[in-house]
MITOR-488602 format. One line per 8 residues: number of its first residue (from 1); their letters; for each residue x, y negated, z of C-alpha. Coordinates in pm, 1 decimal, m for minus. Each point is the difference from the previous one (the first is absolute). Layout:
// MITOR-488602
NUM> A> X,Y,Z  ...
END
This chain:
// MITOR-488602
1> XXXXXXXX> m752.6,m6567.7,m1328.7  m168.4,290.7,179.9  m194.8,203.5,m260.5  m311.8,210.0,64.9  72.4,272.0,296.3  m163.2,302.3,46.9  m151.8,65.9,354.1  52.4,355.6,14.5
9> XXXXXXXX> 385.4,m29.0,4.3  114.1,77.5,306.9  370.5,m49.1,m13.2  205.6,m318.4,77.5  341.6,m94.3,m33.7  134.1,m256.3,316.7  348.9,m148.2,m68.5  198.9,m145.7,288.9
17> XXXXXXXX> 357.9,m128.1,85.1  84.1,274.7,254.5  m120.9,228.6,221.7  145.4,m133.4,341.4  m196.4,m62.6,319.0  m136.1,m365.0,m82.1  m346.9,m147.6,4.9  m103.5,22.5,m390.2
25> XXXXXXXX> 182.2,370.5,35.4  m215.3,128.8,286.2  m289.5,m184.8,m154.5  45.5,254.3,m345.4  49.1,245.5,164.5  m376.1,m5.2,201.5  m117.4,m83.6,m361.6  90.9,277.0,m149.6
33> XXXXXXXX> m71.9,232.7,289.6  m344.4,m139.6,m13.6  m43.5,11.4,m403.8  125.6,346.7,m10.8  m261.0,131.1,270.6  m284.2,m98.7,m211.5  130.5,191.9,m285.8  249.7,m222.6,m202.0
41> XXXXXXXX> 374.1,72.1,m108.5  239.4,m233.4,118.2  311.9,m68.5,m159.1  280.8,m216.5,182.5  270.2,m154.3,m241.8  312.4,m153.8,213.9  241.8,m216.5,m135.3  224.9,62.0,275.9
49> XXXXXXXX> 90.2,368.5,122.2  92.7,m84.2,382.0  m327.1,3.1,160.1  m46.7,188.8,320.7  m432.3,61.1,m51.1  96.8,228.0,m289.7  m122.6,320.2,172.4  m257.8,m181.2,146.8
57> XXXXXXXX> m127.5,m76.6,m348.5  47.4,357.2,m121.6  m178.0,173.4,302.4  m309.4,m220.7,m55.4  4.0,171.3,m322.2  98.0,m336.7,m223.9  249.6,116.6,m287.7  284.9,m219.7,25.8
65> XXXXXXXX> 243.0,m89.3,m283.0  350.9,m185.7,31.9  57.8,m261.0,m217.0  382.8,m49.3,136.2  50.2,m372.7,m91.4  353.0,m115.5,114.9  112.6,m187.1,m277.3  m30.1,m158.5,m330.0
73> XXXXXXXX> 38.9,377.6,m147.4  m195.3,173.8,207.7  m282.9,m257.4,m22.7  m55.5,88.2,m381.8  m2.3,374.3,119.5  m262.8,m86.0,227.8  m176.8,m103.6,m196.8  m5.6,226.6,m253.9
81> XXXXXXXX> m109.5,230.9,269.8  m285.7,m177.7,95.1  m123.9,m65.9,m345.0  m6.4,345.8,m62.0  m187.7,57.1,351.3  m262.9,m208.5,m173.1  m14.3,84.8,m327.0  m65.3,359.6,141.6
89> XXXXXXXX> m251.4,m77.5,241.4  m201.6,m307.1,m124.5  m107.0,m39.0,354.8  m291.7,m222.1,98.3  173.6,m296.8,143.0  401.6,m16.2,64.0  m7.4,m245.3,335.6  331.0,m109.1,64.8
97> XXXXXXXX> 116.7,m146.5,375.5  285.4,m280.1,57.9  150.8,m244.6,m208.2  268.9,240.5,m184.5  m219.2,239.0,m106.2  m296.1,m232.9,m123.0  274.4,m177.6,m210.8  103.3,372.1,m115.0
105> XXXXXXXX> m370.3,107.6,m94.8  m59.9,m308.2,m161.8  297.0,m8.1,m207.4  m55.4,394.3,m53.1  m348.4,m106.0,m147.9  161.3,m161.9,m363.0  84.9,338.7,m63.4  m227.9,221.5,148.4
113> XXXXXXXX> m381.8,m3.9,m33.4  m143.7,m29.7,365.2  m339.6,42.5,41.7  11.8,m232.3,278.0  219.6,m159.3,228.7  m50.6,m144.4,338.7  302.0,m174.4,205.6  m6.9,m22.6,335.5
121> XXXXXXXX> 214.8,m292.6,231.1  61.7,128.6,331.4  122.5,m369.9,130.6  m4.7,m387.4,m21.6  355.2,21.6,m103.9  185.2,286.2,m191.8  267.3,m152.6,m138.0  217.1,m327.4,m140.0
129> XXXXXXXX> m151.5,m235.2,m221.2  160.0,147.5,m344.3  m161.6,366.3,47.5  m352.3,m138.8,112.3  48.1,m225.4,m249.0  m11.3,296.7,m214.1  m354.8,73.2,128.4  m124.2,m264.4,m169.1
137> XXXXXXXX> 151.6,111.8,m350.4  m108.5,337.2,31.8  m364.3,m82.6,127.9  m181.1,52.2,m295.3  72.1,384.1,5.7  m148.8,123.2,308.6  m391.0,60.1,0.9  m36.9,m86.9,377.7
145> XXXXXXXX> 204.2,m184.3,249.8  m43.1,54.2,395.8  129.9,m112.8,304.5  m40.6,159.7,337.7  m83.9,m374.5,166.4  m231.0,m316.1,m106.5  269.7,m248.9,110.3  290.9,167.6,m196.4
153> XXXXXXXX> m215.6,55.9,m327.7  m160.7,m352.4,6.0  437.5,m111.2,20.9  23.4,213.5,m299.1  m253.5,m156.0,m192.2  138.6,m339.5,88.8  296.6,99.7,m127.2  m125.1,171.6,m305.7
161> XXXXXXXX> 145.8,302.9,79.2  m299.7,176.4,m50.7  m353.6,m115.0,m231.4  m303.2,m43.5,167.2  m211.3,152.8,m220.8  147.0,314.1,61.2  106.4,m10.1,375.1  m182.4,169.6,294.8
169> XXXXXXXX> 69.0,14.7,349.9  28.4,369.0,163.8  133.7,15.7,329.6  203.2,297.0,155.5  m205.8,303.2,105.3  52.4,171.2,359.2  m28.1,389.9,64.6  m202.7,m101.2,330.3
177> XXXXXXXX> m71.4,405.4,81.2  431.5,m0.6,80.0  44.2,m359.2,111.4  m268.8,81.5,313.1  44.9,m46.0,363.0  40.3,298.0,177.7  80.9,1.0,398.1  158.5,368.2,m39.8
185> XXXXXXXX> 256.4,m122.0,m242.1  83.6,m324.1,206.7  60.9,231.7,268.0  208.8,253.0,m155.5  210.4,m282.9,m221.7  73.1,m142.4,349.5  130.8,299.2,144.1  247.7,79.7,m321.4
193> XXXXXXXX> 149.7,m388.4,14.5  38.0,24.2,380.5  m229.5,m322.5,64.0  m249.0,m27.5,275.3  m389.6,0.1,m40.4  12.0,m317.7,161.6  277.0,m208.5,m213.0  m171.0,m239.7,m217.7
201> XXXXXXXX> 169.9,47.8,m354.1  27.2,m207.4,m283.7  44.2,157.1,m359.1  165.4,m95.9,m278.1  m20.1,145.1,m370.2  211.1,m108.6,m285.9  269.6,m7.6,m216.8  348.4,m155.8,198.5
209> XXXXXXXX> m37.2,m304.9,m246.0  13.2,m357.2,m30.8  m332.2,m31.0,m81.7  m141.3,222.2,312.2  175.6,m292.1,214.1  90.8,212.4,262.6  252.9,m240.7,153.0  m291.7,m210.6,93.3
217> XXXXXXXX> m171.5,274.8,162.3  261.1,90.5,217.7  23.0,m386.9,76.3  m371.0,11.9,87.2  31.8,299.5,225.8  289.2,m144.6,162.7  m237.8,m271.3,98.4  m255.4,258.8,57.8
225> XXXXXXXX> 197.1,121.5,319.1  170.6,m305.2,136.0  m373.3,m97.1,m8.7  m75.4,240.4,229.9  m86.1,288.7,m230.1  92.0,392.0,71.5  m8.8,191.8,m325.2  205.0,221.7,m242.4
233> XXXXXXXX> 49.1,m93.3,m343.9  7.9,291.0,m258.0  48.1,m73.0,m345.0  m18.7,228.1,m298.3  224.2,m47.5,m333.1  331.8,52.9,m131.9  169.2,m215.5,m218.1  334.7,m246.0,m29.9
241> XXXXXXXX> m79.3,m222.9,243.8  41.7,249.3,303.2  321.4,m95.1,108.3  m48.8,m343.0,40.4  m380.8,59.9,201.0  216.0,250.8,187.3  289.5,m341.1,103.4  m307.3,m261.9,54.6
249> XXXXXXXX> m149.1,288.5,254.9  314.0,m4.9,167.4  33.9,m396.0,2.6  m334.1,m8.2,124.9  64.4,247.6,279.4  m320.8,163.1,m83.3  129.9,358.4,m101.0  m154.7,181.4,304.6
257> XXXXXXXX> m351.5,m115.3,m162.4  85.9,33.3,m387.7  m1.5,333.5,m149.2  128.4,37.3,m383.5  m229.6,313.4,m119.9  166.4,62.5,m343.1  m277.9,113.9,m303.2  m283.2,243.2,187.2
265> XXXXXXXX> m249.1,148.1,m188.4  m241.6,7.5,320.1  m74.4,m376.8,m62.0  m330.8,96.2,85.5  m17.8,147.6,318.8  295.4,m274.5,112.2  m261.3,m229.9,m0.8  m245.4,242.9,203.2
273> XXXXXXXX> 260.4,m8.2,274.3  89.5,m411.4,m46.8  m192.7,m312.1,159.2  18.6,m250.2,m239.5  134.9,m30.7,m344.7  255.5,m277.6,m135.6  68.7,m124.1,m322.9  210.8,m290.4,m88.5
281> XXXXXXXX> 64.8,m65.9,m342.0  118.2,m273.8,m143.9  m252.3,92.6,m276.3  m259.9,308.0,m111.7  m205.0,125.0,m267.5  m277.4,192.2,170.9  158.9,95.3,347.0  m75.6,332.5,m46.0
289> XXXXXXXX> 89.6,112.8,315.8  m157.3,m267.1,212.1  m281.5,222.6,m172.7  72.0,287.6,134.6  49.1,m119.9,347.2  m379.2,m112.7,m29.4  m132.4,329.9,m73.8  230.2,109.2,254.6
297> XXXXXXXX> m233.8,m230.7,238.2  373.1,m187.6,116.0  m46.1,m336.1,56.2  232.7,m192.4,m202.9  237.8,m303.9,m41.7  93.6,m107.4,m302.1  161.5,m340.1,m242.3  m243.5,m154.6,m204.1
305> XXXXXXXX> 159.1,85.5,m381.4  m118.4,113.3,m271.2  m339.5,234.9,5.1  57.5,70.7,388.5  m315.2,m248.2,70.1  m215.8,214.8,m199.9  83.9,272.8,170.8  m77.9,m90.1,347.8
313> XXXXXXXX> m259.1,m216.5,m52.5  m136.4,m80.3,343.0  210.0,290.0,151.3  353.3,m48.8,162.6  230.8,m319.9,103.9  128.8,m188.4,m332.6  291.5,m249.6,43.6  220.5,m176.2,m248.5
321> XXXXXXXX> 328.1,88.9,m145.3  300.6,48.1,120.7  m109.3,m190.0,353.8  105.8,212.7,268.4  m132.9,m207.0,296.3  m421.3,91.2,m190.4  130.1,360.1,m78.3  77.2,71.5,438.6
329> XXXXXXXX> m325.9,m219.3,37.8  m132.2,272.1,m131.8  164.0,274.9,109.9  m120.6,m98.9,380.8  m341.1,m23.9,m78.0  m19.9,326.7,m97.2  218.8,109.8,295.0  m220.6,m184.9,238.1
337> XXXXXXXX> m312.0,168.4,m140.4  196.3,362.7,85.8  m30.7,296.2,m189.6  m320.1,m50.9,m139.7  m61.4,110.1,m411.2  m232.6,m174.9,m202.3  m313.9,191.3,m162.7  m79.5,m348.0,m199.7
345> XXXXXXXX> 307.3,39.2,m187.4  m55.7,358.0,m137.3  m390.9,m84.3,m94.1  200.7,m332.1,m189.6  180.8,287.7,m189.8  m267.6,254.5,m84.8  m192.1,m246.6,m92.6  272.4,m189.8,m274.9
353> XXXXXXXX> 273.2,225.8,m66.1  m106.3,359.5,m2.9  154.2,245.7,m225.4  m378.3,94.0,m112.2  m99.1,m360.9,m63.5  345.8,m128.1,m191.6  m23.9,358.3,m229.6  m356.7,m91.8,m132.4
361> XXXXXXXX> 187.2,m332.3,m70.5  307.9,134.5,m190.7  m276.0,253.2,m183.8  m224.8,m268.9,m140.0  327.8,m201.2,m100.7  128.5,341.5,m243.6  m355.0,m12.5,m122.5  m57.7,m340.9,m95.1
369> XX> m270.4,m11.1,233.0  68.8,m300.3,157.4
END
């Protein structure tokens, strides 16, 4: 459906669920840092006015506009609103992010011309059966069709979520000039939290949901140290599962070596001060921030779902699901090895995920060059 574009527009229009402090979130938001340094104008539609990177948005200089879905009423407002965004604009591409809003753009497109539309999946899973189901009806009105892993867009081919004819594979880009190693931070985040330069640390990122799996991590390190293992346990999230992490802490007896961090926007120098990062989800899309513990040179530990693989590659420990007994396995090697970060990790990174590789990518894509 895409129609001839013009190469010397320079504005785009991104539509996304929300603006809170998620993977496919984050992810926009280096996007459009990125686009908007090389001279385009970013506009951010949101379908849902409770996102906390608002300002971060709006100091990158990205023009952000409030759709304010809450309902059946307010959807129809919405999308009014948008429409008109686009009718105004007739941007270069409109690249929507997450299953909501590529159903929204999609729909949006029977009566609104759209130059072209990309839809990006930021997961193996995003929903029921009924609303991806509704991927399937709606596929012939998106131009392009990514997913941020190989594994999860090969299941959504299977399924016939998506057309192959139409369907590329872009993975998640890293800002590897922030996520760097830097001795001087490690130092100073040390001395703010109170922790020793010689307690080996684990770090955790991630929302306090089902799917992170936390419960098996704390299993794991609760293996980890009647293994044998000395270590603190930070982890980094907020979300409704805290109270019940908070109990299995305390049934475990591990509190003295569990810290509950809340949201931090220093995720980045965190993992400057940490040892080795954790993840242990039940399932992934891209495992973004197993990412960004590799540039960070931290060795890493992580399930083997979803597009994790292809992010370590040969770098870090990979164990199966939800088996805590693999996850400490893990955990002590790295302890064992000491404090040691891992230079083969970053080069991993530069090398596949870079911000100014996965732009070039996204580029071509708006272009129809590839």
């Amino acid at each position: 459906m895409a129609e001839d574009i013009s190469l010397d527009k320079k504005n785009i229009v991104f539509v996304i669920t929300g603006l809170r402090m998620g993977g496919a979130e984050m992810q926009l938001l280096l996007l459009s840092k990125t686009l908007v340094n090389i001279g385009y104008q970013i506009t951010v539609a949101v379908m849902r006015p409770d996102g906390v990177l608002k300002s971060s948005f709006l100091e990158a200089g990205v023009k952000v506009v409030d759709l304010n879905i809450r309902g059946i009423l307010s959807l129809f407002i919405g999308w009014r609103k948008l429409r008109n965004i686009l009718v105004s604009q007739s941007p270069l591409v409109v690249h929507a992010h997450m299953i909501h809003a590529n159903l929204f753009t999609r729909l949006l497109r029977l009566t609104t011309r759209v130059q072209k539309l990309v839809c990006t999946a930021h997961n193996i899973s995003e929903g029921g059966p009924f609303i991806m189901g509704l991927y399937k009806l709606t596929d012939h009105l998106s131009d392009i069709d990514t997913n941020v892993s190989v594994e999860a867009l090969e299941e959504y081919l299977r399924a016939g979520y998506f057309s192959a004819d139409k369907s590329r594979f872009v993975p998640n880009a890293i800002d590897t000039k922030r996520f760097l190693y830097s001795p001087i931070v490690r130092d100073r985040m040390r001395i703010s939290l109170s922790i020793p330069a010689s307690t080996f640390i684990f770090l955790a990122v991630g929302r306090l949901h089902a799917q992170k799996d936390y419960p098996n991590m704390l299993e794991g390190f609760k293996k980890f140290l009647d293994s044998g293992g000395a270590a603190k346990l930070l982890i980094v999230g907020e979300g409704l599962e805290l109270e019940s992490l908070q109990s299995l802490v305390m049934y475990y007896d591990i509190s003295t070596h569990v810290q509950f961090l809340g949201r931090r926007s220093d995720v980045a120098d965190l993992m400057s001060m940490a040892d080795t990062f954790l993840l242990s989800s039940a399932f992934e899309g891209f495992g973004l921030v197993v990412a960004e513990a590799l540039s960070s040179s931290l060795p890493v530990v992580a399930t083997d779902c979803g597009g994790v693989k292809e992010v370590i590659g040969r770098n870090g420990i990979l164990v199966p699901p939800k088996n805590a007994d693999r996850l400490s396995e893990g955990m002590l090697s790295y302890y064992k090895r000491g404090q040691i970060r891992d230079s083969e990790g970053r080069e991993h990174v530069l090398q596949q995920f870079s911000i100014d590789q996965i732009i070039q990518i996204w580029l071509k894509l708006y272009k129809n060059e590839i």
